[in-house]
Backbone bond lengths (Angstrom), bond angles and torsions (degrees), N, CA, C in turn:
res aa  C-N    CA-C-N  psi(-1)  N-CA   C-N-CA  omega(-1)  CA-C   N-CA-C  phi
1 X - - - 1.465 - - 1.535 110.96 -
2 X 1.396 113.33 -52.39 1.050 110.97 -178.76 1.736 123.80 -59.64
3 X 1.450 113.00 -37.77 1.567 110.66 161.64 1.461 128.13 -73.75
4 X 1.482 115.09 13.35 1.196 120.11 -165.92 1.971 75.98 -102.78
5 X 1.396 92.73 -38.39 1.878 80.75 -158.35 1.529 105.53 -82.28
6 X 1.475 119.39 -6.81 1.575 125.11 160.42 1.625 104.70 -63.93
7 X 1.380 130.10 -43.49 0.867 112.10 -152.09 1.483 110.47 -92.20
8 X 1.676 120.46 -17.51 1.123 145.28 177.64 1.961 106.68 -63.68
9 X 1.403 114.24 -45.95 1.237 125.48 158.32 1.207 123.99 -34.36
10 X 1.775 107.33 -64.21 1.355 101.41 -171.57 1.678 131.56 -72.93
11 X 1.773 100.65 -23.99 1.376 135.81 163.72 1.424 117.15 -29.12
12 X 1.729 93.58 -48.35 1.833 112.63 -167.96 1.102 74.92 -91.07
13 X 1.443 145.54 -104.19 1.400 137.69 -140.69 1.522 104.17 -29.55
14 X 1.727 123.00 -59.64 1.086 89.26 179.64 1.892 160.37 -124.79
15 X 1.887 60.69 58.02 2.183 91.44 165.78 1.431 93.89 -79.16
16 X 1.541 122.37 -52.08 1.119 133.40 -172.49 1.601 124.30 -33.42
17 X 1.590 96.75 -74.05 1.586 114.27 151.48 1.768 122.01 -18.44
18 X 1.474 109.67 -85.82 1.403 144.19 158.61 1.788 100.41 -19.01
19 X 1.105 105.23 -64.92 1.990 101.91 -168.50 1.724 88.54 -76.60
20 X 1.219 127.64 -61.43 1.322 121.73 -175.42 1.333 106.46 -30.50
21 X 1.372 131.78 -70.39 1.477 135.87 -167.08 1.416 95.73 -46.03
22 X 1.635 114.70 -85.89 1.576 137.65 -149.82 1.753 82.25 -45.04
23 X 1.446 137.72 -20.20 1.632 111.61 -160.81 1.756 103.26 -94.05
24 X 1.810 93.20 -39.09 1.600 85.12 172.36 1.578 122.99 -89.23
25 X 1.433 124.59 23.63 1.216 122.70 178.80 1.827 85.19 -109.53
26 X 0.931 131.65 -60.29 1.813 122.61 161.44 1.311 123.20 -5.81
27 X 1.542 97.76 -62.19 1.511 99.60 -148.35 1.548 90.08 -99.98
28 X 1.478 130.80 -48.44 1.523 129.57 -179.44 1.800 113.77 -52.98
29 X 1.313 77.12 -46.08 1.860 75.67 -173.27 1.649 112.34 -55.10
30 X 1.464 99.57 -47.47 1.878 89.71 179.20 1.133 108.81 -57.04
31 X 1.404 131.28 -35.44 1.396 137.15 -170.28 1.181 99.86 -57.57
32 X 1.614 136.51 -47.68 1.124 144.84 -173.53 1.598 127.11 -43.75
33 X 1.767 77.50 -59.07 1.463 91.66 -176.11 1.669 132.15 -84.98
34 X 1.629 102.11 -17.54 1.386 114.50 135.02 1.611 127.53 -28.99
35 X 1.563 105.30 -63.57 1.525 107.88 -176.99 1.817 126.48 -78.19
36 X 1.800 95.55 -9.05 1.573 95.89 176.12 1.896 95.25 -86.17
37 X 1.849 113.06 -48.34 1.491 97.62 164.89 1.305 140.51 -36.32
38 X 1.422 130.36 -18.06 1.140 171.28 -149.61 1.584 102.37 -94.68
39 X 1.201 116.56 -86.43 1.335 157.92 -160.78 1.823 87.22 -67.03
40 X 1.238 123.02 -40.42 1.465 113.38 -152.30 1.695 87.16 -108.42
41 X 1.358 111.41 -38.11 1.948 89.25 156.57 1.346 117.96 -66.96
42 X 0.647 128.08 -38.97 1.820 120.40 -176.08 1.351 99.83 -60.23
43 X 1.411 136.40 -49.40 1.684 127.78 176.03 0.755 86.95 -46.14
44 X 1.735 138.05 -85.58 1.153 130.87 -155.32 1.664 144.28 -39.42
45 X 1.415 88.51 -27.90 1.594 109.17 164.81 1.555 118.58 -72.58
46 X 1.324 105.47 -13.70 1.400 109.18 -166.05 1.614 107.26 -84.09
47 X 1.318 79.67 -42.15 1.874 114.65 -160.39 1.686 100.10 -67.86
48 X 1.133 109.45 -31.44 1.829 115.05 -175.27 1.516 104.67 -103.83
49 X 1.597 121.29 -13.03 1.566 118.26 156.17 1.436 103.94 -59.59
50 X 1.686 112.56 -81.48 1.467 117.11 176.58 1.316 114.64 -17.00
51 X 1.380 107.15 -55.85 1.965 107.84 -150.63 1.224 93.79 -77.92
52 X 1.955 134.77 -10.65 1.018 112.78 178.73 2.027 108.66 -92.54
53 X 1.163 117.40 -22.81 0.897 113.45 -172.95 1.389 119.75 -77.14
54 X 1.443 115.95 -24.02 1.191 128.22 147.60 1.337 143.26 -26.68
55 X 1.177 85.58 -43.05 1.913 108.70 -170.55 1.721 97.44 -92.69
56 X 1.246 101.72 -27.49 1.570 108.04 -163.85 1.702 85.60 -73.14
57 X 1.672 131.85 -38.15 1.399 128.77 -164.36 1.487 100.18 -78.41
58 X 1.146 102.98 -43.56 1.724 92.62 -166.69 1.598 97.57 -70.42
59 X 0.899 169.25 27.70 1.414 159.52 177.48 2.119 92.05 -128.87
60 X 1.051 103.72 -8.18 1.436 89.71 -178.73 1.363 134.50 -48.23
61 X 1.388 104.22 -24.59 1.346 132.19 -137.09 1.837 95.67 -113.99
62 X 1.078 113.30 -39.80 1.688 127.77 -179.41 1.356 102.60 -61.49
63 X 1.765 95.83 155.09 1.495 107.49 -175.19 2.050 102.99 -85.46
64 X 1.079 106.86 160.90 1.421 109.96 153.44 1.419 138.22 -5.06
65 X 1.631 104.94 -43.79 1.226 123.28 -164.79 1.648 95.47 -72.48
66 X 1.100 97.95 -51.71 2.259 98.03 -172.78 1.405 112.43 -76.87
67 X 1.285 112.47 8.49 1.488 94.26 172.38 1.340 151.93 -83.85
68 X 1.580 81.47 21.98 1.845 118.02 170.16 1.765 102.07 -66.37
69 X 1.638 106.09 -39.91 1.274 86.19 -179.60 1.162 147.44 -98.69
70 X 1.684 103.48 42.14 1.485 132.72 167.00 1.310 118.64 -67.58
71 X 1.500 115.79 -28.92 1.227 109.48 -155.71 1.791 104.96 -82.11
72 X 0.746 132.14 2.75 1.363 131.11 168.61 1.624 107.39 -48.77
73 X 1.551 97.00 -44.00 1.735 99.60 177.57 0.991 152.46 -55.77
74 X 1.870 94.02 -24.06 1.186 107.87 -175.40 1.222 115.94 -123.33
75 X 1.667 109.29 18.27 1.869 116.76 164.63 1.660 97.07 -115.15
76 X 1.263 119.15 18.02 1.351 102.62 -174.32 1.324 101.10 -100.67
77 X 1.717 126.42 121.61 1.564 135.27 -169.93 1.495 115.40 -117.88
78 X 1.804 115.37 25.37 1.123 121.51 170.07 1.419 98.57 -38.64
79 X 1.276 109.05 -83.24 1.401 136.26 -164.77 1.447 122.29 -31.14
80 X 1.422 118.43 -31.68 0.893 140.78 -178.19 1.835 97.16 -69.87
81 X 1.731 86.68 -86.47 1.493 106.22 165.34 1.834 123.54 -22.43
82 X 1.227 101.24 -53.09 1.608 89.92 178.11 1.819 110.14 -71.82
83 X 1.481 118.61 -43.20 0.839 124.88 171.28 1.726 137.38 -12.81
84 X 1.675 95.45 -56.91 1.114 132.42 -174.23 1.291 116.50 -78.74
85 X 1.334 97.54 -55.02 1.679 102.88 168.11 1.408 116.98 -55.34
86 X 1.366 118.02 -43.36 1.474 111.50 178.50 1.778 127.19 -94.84
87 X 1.827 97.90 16.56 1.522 80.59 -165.48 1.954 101.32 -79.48
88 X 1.812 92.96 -34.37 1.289 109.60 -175.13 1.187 109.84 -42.06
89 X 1.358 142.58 2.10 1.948 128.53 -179.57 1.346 92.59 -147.15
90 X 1.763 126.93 47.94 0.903 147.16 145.76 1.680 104.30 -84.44
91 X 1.397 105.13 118.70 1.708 96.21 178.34 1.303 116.46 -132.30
92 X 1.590 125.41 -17.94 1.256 124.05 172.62 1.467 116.84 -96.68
93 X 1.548 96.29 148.67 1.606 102.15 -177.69 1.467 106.87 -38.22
94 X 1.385 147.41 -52.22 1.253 158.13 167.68 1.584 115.41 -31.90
95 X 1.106 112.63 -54.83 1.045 110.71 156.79 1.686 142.74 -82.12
96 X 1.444 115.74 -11.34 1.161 115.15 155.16 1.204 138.82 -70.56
97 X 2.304 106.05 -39.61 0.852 112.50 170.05 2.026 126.78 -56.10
98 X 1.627 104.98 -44.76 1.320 99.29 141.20 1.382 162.92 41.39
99 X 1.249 88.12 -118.18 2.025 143.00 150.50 1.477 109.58 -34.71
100 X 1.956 97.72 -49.20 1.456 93.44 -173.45 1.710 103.33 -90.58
101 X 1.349 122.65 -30.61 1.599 108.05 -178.23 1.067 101.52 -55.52
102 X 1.536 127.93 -35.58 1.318 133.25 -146.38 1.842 102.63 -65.96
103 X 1.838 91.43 -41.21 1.955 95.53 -174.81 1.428 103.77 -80.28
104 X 1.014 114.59 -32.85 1.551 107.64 -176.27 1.512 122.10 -65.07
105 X 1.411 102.98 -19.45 1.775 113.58 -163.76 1.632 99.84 -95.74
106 X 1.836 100.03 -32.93 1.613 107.83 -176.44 1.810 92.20 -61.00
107 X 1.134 104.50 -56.16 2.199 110.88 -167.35 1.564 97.55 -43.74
108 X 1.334 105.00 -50.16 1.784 112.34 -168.37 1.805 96.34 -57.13
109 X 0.986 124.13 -53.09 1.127 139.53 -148.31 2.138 109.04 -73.62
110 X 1.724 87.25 -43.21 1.679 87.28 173.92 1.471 105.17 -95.34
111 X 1.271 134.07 -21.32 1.351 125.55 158.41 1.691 114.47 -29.83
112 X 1.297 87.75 -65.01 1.725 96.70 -166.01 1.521 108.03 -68.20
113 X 1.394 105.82 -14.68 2.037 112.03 -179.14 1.605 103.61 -81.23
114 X 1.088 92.65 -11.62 2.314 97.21 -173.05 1.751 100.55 -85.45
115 X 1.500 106.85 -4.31 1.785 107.08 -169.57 1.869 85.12 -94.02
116 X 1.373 114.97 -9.28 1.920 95.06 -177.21 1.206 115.63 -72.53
117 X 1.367 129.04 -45.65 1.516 115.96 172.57 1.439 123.52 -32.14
118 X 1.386 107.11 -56.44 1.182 116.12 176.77 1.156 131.53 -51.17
119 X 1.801 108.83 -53.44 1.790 107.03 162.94 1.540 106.59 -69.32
120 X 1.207 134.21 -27.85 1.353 114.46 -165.68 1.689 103.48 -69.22
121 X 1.409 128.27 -22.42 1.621 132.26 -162.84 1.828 93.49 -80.03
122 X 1.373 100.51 -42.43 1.785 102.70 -154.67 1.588 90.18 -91.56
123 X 1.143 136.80 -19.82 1.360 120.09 -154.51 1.159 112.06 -142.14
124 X 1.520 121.92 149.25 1.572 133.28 158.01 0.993 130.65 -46.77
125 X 1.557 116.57 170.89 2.051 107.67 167.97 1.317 103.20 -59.66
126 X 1.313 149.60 -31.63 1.527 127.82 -154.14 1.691 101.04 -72.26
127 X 1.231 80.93 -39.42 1.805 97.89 -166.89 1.619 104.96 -78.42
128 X 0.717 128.79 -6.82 1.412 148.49 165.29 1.928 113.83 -75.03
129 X 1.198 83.40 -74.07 1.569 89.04 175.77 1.212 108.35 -81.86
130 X 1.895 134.79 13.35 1.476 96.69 150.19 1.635 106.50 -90.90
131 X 1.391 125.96 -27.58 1.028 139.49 -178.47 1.661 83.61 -37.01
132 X 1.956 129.03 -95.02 0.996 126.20 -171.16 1.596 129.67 -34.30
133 X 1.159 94.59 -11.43 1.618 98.94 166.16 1.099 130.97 -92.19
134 X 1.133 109.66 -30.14 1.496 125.78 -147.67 1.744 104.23 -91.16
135 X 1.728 89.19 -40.25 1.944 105.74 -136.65 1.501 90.50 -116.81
136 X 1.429 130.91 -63.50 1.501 149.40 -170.96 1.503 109.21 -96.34
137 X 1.509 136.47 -13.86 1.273 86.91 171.21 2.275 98.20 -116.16
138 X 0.808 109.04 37.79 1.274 116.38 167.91 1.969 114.82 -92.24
139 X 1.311 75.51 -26.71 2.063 88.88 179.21 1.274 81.78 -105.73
140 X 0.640 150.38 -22.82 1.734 140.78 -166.65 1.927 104.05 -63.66
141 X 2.081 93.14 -66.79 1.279 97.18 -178.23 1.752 95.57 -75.09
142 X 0.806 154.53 -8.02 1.490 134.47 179.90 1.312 108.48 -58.90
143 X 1.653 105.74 -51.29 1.659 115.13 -172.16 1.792 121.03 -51.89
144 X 1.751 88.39 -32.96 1.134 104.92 -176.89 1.428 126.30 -83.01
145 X 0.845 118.26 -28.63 1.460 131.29 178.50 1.846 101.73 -73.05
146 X 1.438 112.25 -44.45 1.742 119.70 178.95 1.979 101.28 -41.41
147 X 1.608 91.13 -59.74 1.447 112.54 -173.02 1.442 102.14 -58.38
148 X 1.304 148.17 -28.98 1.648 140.77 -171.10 1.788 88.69 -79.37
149 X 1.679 97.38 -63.31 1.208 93.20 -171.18 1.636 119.36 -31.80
150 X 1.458 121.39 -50.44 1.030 119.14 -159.09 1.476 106.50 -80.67
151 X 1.551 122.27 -25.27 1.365 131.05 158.99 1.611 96.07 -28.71
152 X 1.315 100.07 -77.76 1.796 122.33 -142.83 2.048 78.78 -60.81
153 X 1.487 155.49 -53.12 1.135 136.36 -120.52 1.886 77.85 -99.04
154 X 1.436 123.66 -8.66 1.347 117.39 -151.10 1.377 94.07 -108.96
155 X 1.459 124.62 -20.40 1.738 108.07 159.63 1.617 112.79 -108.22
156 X 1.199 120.32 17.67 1.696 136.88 154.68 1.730 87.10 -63.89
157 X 1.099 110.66 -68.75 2.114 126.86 -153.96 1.601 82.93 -47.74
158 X 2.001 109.78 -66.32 1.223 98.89 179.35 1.438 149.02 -42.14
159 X 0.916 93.02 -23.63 1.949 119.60 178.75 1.293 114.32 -83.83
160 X 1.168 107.46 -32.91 1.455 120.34 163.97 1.387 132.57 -79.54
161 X 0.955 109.50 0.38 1.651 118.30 -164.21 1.824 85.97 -133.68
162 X 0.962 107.28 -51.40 1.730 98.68 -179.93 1.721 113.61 -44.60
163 X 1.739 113.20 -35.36 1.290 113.77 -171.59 1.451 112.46 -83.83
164 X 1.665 85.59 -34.42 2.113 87.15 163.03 1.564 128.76 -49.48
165 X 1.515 95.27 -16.93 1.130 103.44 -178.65 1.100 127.85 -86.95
166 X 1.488 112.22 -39.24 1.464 120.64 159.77 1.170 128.97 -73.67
167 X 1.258 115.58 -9.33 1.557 123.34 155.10 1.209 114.10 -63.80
168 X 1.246 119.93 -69.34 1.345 126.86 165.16 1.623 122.25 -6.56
169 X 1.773 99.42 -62.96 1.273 131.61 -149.28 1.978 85.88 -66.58
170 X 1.720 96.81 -55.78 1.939 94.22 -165.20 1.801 94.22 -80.31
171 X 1.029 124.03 -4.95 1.919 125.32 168.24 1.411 102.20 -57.77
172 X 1.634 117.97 -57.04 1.399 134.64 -148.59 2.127 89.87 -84.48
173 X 0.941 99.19 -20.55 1.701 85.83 -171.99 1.736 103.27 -104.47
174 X 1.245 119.32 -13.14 1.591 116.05 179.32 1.687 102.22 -44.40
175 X 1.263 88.26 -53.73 1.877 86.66 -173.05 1.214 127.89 -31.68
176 X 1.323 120.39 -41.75 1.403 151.07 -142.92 1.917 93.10 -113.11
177 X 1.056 114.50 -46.84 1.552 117.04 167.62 1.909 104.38 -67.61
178 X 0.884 97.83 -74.72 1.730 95.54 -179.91 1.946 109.13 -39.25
179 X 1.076 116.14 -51.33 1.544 121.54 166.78 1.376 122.16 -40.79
180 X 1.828 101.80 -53.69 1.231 92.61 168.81 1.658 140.24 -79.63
181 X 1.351 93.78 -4.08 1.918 109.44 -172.56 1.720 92.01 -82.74
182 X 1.545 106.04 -43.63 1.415 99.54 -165.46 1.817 103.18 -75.06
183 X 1.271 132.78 -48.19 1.250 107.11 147.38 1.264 166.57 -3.90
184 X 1.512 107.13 -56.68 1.137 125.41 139.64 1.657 134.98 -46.39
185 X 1.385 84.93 -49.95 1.832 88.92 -177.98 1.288 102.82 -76.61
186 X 1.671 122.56 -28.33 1.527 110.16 -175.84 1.641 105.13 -80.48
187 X 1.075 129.32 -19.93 1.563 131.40 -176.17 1.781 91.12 -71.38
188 X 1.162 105.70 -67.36 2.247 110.25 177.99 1.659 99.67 -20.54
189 X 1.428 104.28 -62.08 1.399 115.31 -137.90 2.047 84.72 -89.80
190 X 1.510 142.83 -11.94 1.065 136.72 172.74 1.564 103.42 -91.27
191 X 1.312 124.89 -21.97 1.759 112.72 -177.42 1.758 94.37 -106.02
192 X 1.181 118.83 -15.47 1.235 101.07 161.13 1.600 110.51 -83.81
193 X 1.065 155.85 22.69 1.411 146.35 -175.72 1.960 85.10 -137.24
194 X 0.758 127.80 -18.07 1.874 137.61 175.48 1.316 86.24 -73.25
195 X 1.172 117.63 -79.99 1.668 120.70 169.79 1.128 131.53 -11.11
196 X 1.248 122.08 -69.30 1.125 143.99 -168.71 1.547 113.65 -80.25
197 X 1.335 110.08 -52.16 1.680 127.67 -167.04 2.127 104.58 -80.18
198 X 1.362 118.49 -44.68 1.049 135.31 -164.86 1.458 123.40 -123.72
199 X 1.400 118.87 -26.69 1.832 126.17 171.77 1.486 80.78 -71.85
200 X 1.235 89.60 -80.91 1.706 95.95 -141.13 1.727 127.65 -57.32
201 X 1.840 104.37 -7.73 1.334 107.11 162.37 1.100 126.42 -78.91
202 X 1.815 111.95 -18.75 1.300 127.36 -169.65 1.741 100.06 -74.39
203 X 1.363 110.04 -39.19 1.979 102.83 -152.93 1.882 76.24 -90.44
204 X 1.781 132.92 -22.15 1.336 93.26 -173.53 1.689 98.82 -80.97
205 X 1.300 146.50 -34.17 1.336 135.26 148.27 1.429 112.91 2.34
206 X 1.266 115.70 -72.30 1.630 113.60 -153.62 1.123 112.37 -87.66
207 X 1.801 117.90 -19.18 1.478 123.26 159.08 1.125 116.40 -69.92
208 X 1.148 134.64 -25.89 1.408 120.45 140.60 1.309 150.95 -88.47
209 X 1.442 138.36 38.57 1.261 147.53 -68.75 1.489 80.91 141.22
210 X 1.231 139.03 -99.96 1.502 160.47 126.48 1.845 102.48 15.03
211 X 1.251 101.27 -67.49 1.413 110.85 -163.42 1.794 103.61 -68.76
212 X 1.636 120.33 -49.91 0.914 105.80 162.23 1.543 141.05 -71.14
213 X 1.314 132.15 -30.22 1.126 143.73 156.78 1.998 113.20 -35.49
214 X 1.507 112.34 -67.27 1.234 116.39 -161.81 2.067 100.44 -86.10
215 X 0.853 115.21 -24.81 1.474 142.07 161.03 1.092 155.09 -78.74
216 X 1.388 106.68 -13.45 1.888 120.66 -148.14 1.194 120.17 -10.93
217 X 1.427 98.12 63.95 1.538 112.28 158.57 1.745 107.67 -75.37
218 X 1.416 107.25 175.39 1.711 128.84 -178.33 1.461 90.44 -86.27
219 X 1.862 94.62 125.22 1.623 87.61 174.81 2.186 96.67 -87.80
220 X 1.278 97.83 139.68 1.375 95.19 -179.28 1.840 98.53 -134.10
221 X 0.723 114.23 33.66 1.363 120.39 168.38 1.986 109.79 -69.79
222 X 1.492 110.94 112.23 1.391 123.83 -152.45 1.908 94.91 -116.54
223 X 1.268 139.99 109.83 1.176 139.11 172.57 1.357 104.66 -116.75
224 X 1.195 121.49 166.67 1.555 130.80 -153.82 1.625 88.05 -104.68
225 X 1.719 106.75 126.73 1.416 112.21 170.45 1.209 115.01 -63.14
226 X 1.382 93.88 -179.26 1.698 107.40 -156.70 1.355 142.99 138.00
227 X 1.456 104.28 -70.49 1.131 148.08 -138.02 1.676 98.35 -108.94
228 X 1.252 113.57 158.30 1.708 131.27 136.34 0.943 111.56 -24.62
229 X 1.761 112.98 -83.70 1.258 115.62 -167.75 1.623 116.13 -64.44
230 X 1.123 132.85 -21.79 1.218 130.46 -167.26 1.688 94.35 -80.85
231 X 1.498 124.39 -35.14 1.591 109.17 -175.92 1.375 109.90 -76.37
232 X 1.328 113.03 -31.41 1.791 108.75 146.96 0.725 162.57 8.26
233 X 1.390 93.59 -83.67 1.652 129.65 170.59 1.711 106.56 -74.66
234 X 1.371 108.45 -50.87 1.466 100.84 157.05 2.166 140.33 -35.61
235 X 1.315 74.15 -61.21 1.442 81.18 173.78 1.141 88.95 -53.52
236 X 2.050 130.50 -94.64 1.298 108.56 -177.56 1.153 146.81 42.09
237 X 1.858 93.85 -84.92 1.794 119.57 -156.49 1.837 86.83 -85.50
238 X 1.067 106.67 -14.47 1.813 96.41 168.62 1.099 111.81 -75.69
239 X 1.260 114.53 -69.88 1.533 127.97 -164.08 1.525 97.09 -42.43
240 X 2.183 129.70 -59.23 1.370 113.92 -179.21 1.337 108.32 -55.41
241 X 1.200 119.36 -37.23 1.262 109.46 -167.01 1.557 120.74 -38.85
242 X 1.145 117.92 -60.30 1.877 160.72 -169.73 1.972 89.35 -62.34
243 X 1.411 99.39 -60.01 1.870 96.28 170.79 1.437 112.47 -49.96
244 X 1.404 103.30 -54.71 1.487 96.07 -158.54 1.978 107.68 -62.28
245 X 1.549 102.34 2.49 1.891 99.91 -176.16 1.234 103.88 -102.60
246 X 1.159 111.11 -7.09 1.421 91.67 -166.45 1.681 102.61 -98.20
């Protein structure tokens, strides 16, 4: 009985174990992979700010005539596009709030990029580069700095959710540790009571058993009624008895 109920223990612990894992590998992992999707739009947002502001510097310098080849800047809807895709699995206030400097600073930011045609037709590099100083790259770094921020809060989430995970991971196995400690102590505490209740009545039995047979000594071997063994030992104390007359 008693190894039936050791083994019944460990059984439950480990369904226990088993659902623990499969729930936080479910639910963390999407969480996960949310926040690396996350993380790899926001580069991306960064990467198509830069590449636009870029393009906006190298043309600084050109006359009038090339300033056809601005317009790349202002049909290009990465930004938009990644945007969108990633705002939707934006879920904490932190990240929404964000989301929103992020659109408001992007609007500020191409507003003030729709004034280059204009200086680039009427004006020189000086006048050019105060414009870029002055007007575009102050919204420039604003936009940009929103976008790190949201980098930096989106592998914080990650870091955070990775340890949930390993919490999780030694949460989901306690069961299975506690099962096995208590096991143990119940196996100690069943061969010590085997011991005690059933060894040790058995070898004083046969030492006396032994003692009368080779000896005909009095079998006086005394076990606590009850029991099996105690009607046993009875019969037994007949049977020497009956030896020791004859």
């Amino acid at each position: 009985m008693g190894f039936l109920v050791v083994g019944f223990v460990l059984f439950l612990s480990s369904l226990v174990s088993i659902f623990e894992m499969g729930r936080t590998r479910h639910s963390l992992g999407d969480v996960l992979s949310v926040n690396v999707d996350n993380i790899n739009a926001s580069i991306q947002l960064l990467e198509v700010t830069d590449q636009n502001i870029f393009t906006l510097l190298n043309q600084i310098g050109v006359n009038p005539d090339s300033l056809l080849q601005m317009g790349s800047l202002y049909e290009d809807d990465r930004f938009e596009g990644y945007f969108r895709a990633s705002r939707a699995t934006f879920t904490t206030k932190e990240e929404q709030a964000l989301t929103d400097s992020i659109m408001f600073a992007y609007a500020a930011y191409m507003q003030i990029l729709n004034e280059a045609p204009v200086i680039w037709e009427k004006n020189g590099y000086q006048a050019r580069r105060e414009w870029y100083t002055a007007r575009l790259y102050p919204t420039y770094t604003r936009l940009r700095n929103y976008i790190q921020e949201l980098i930096s809060l989106e592998q914080r989430l990650l870091d955070h959710n990775t340890q949930q995970i390993q919490d999780g991971f030694y949460r989901s196995i306690m069961p299975g540790v506690i099962a096995v400690a208590s096991s143990i102590l119940l196996l100690f505490l069943l061969s010590y009571f085997i011991r005690i209740y059933i060894i040790q009545p058995i070898k004083e039995i046969r030492t006396g058993v032994r003692n009368t047979l080779l000896f005909k000594k009095k079998y006086q071997v005394r076990l606590p009624a009850g029991d099996e063994l105690s009607e046993l030992n009875e019969s037994i104390t007949q049977l020497c008895d009956e030896h020791n007359k004859l």
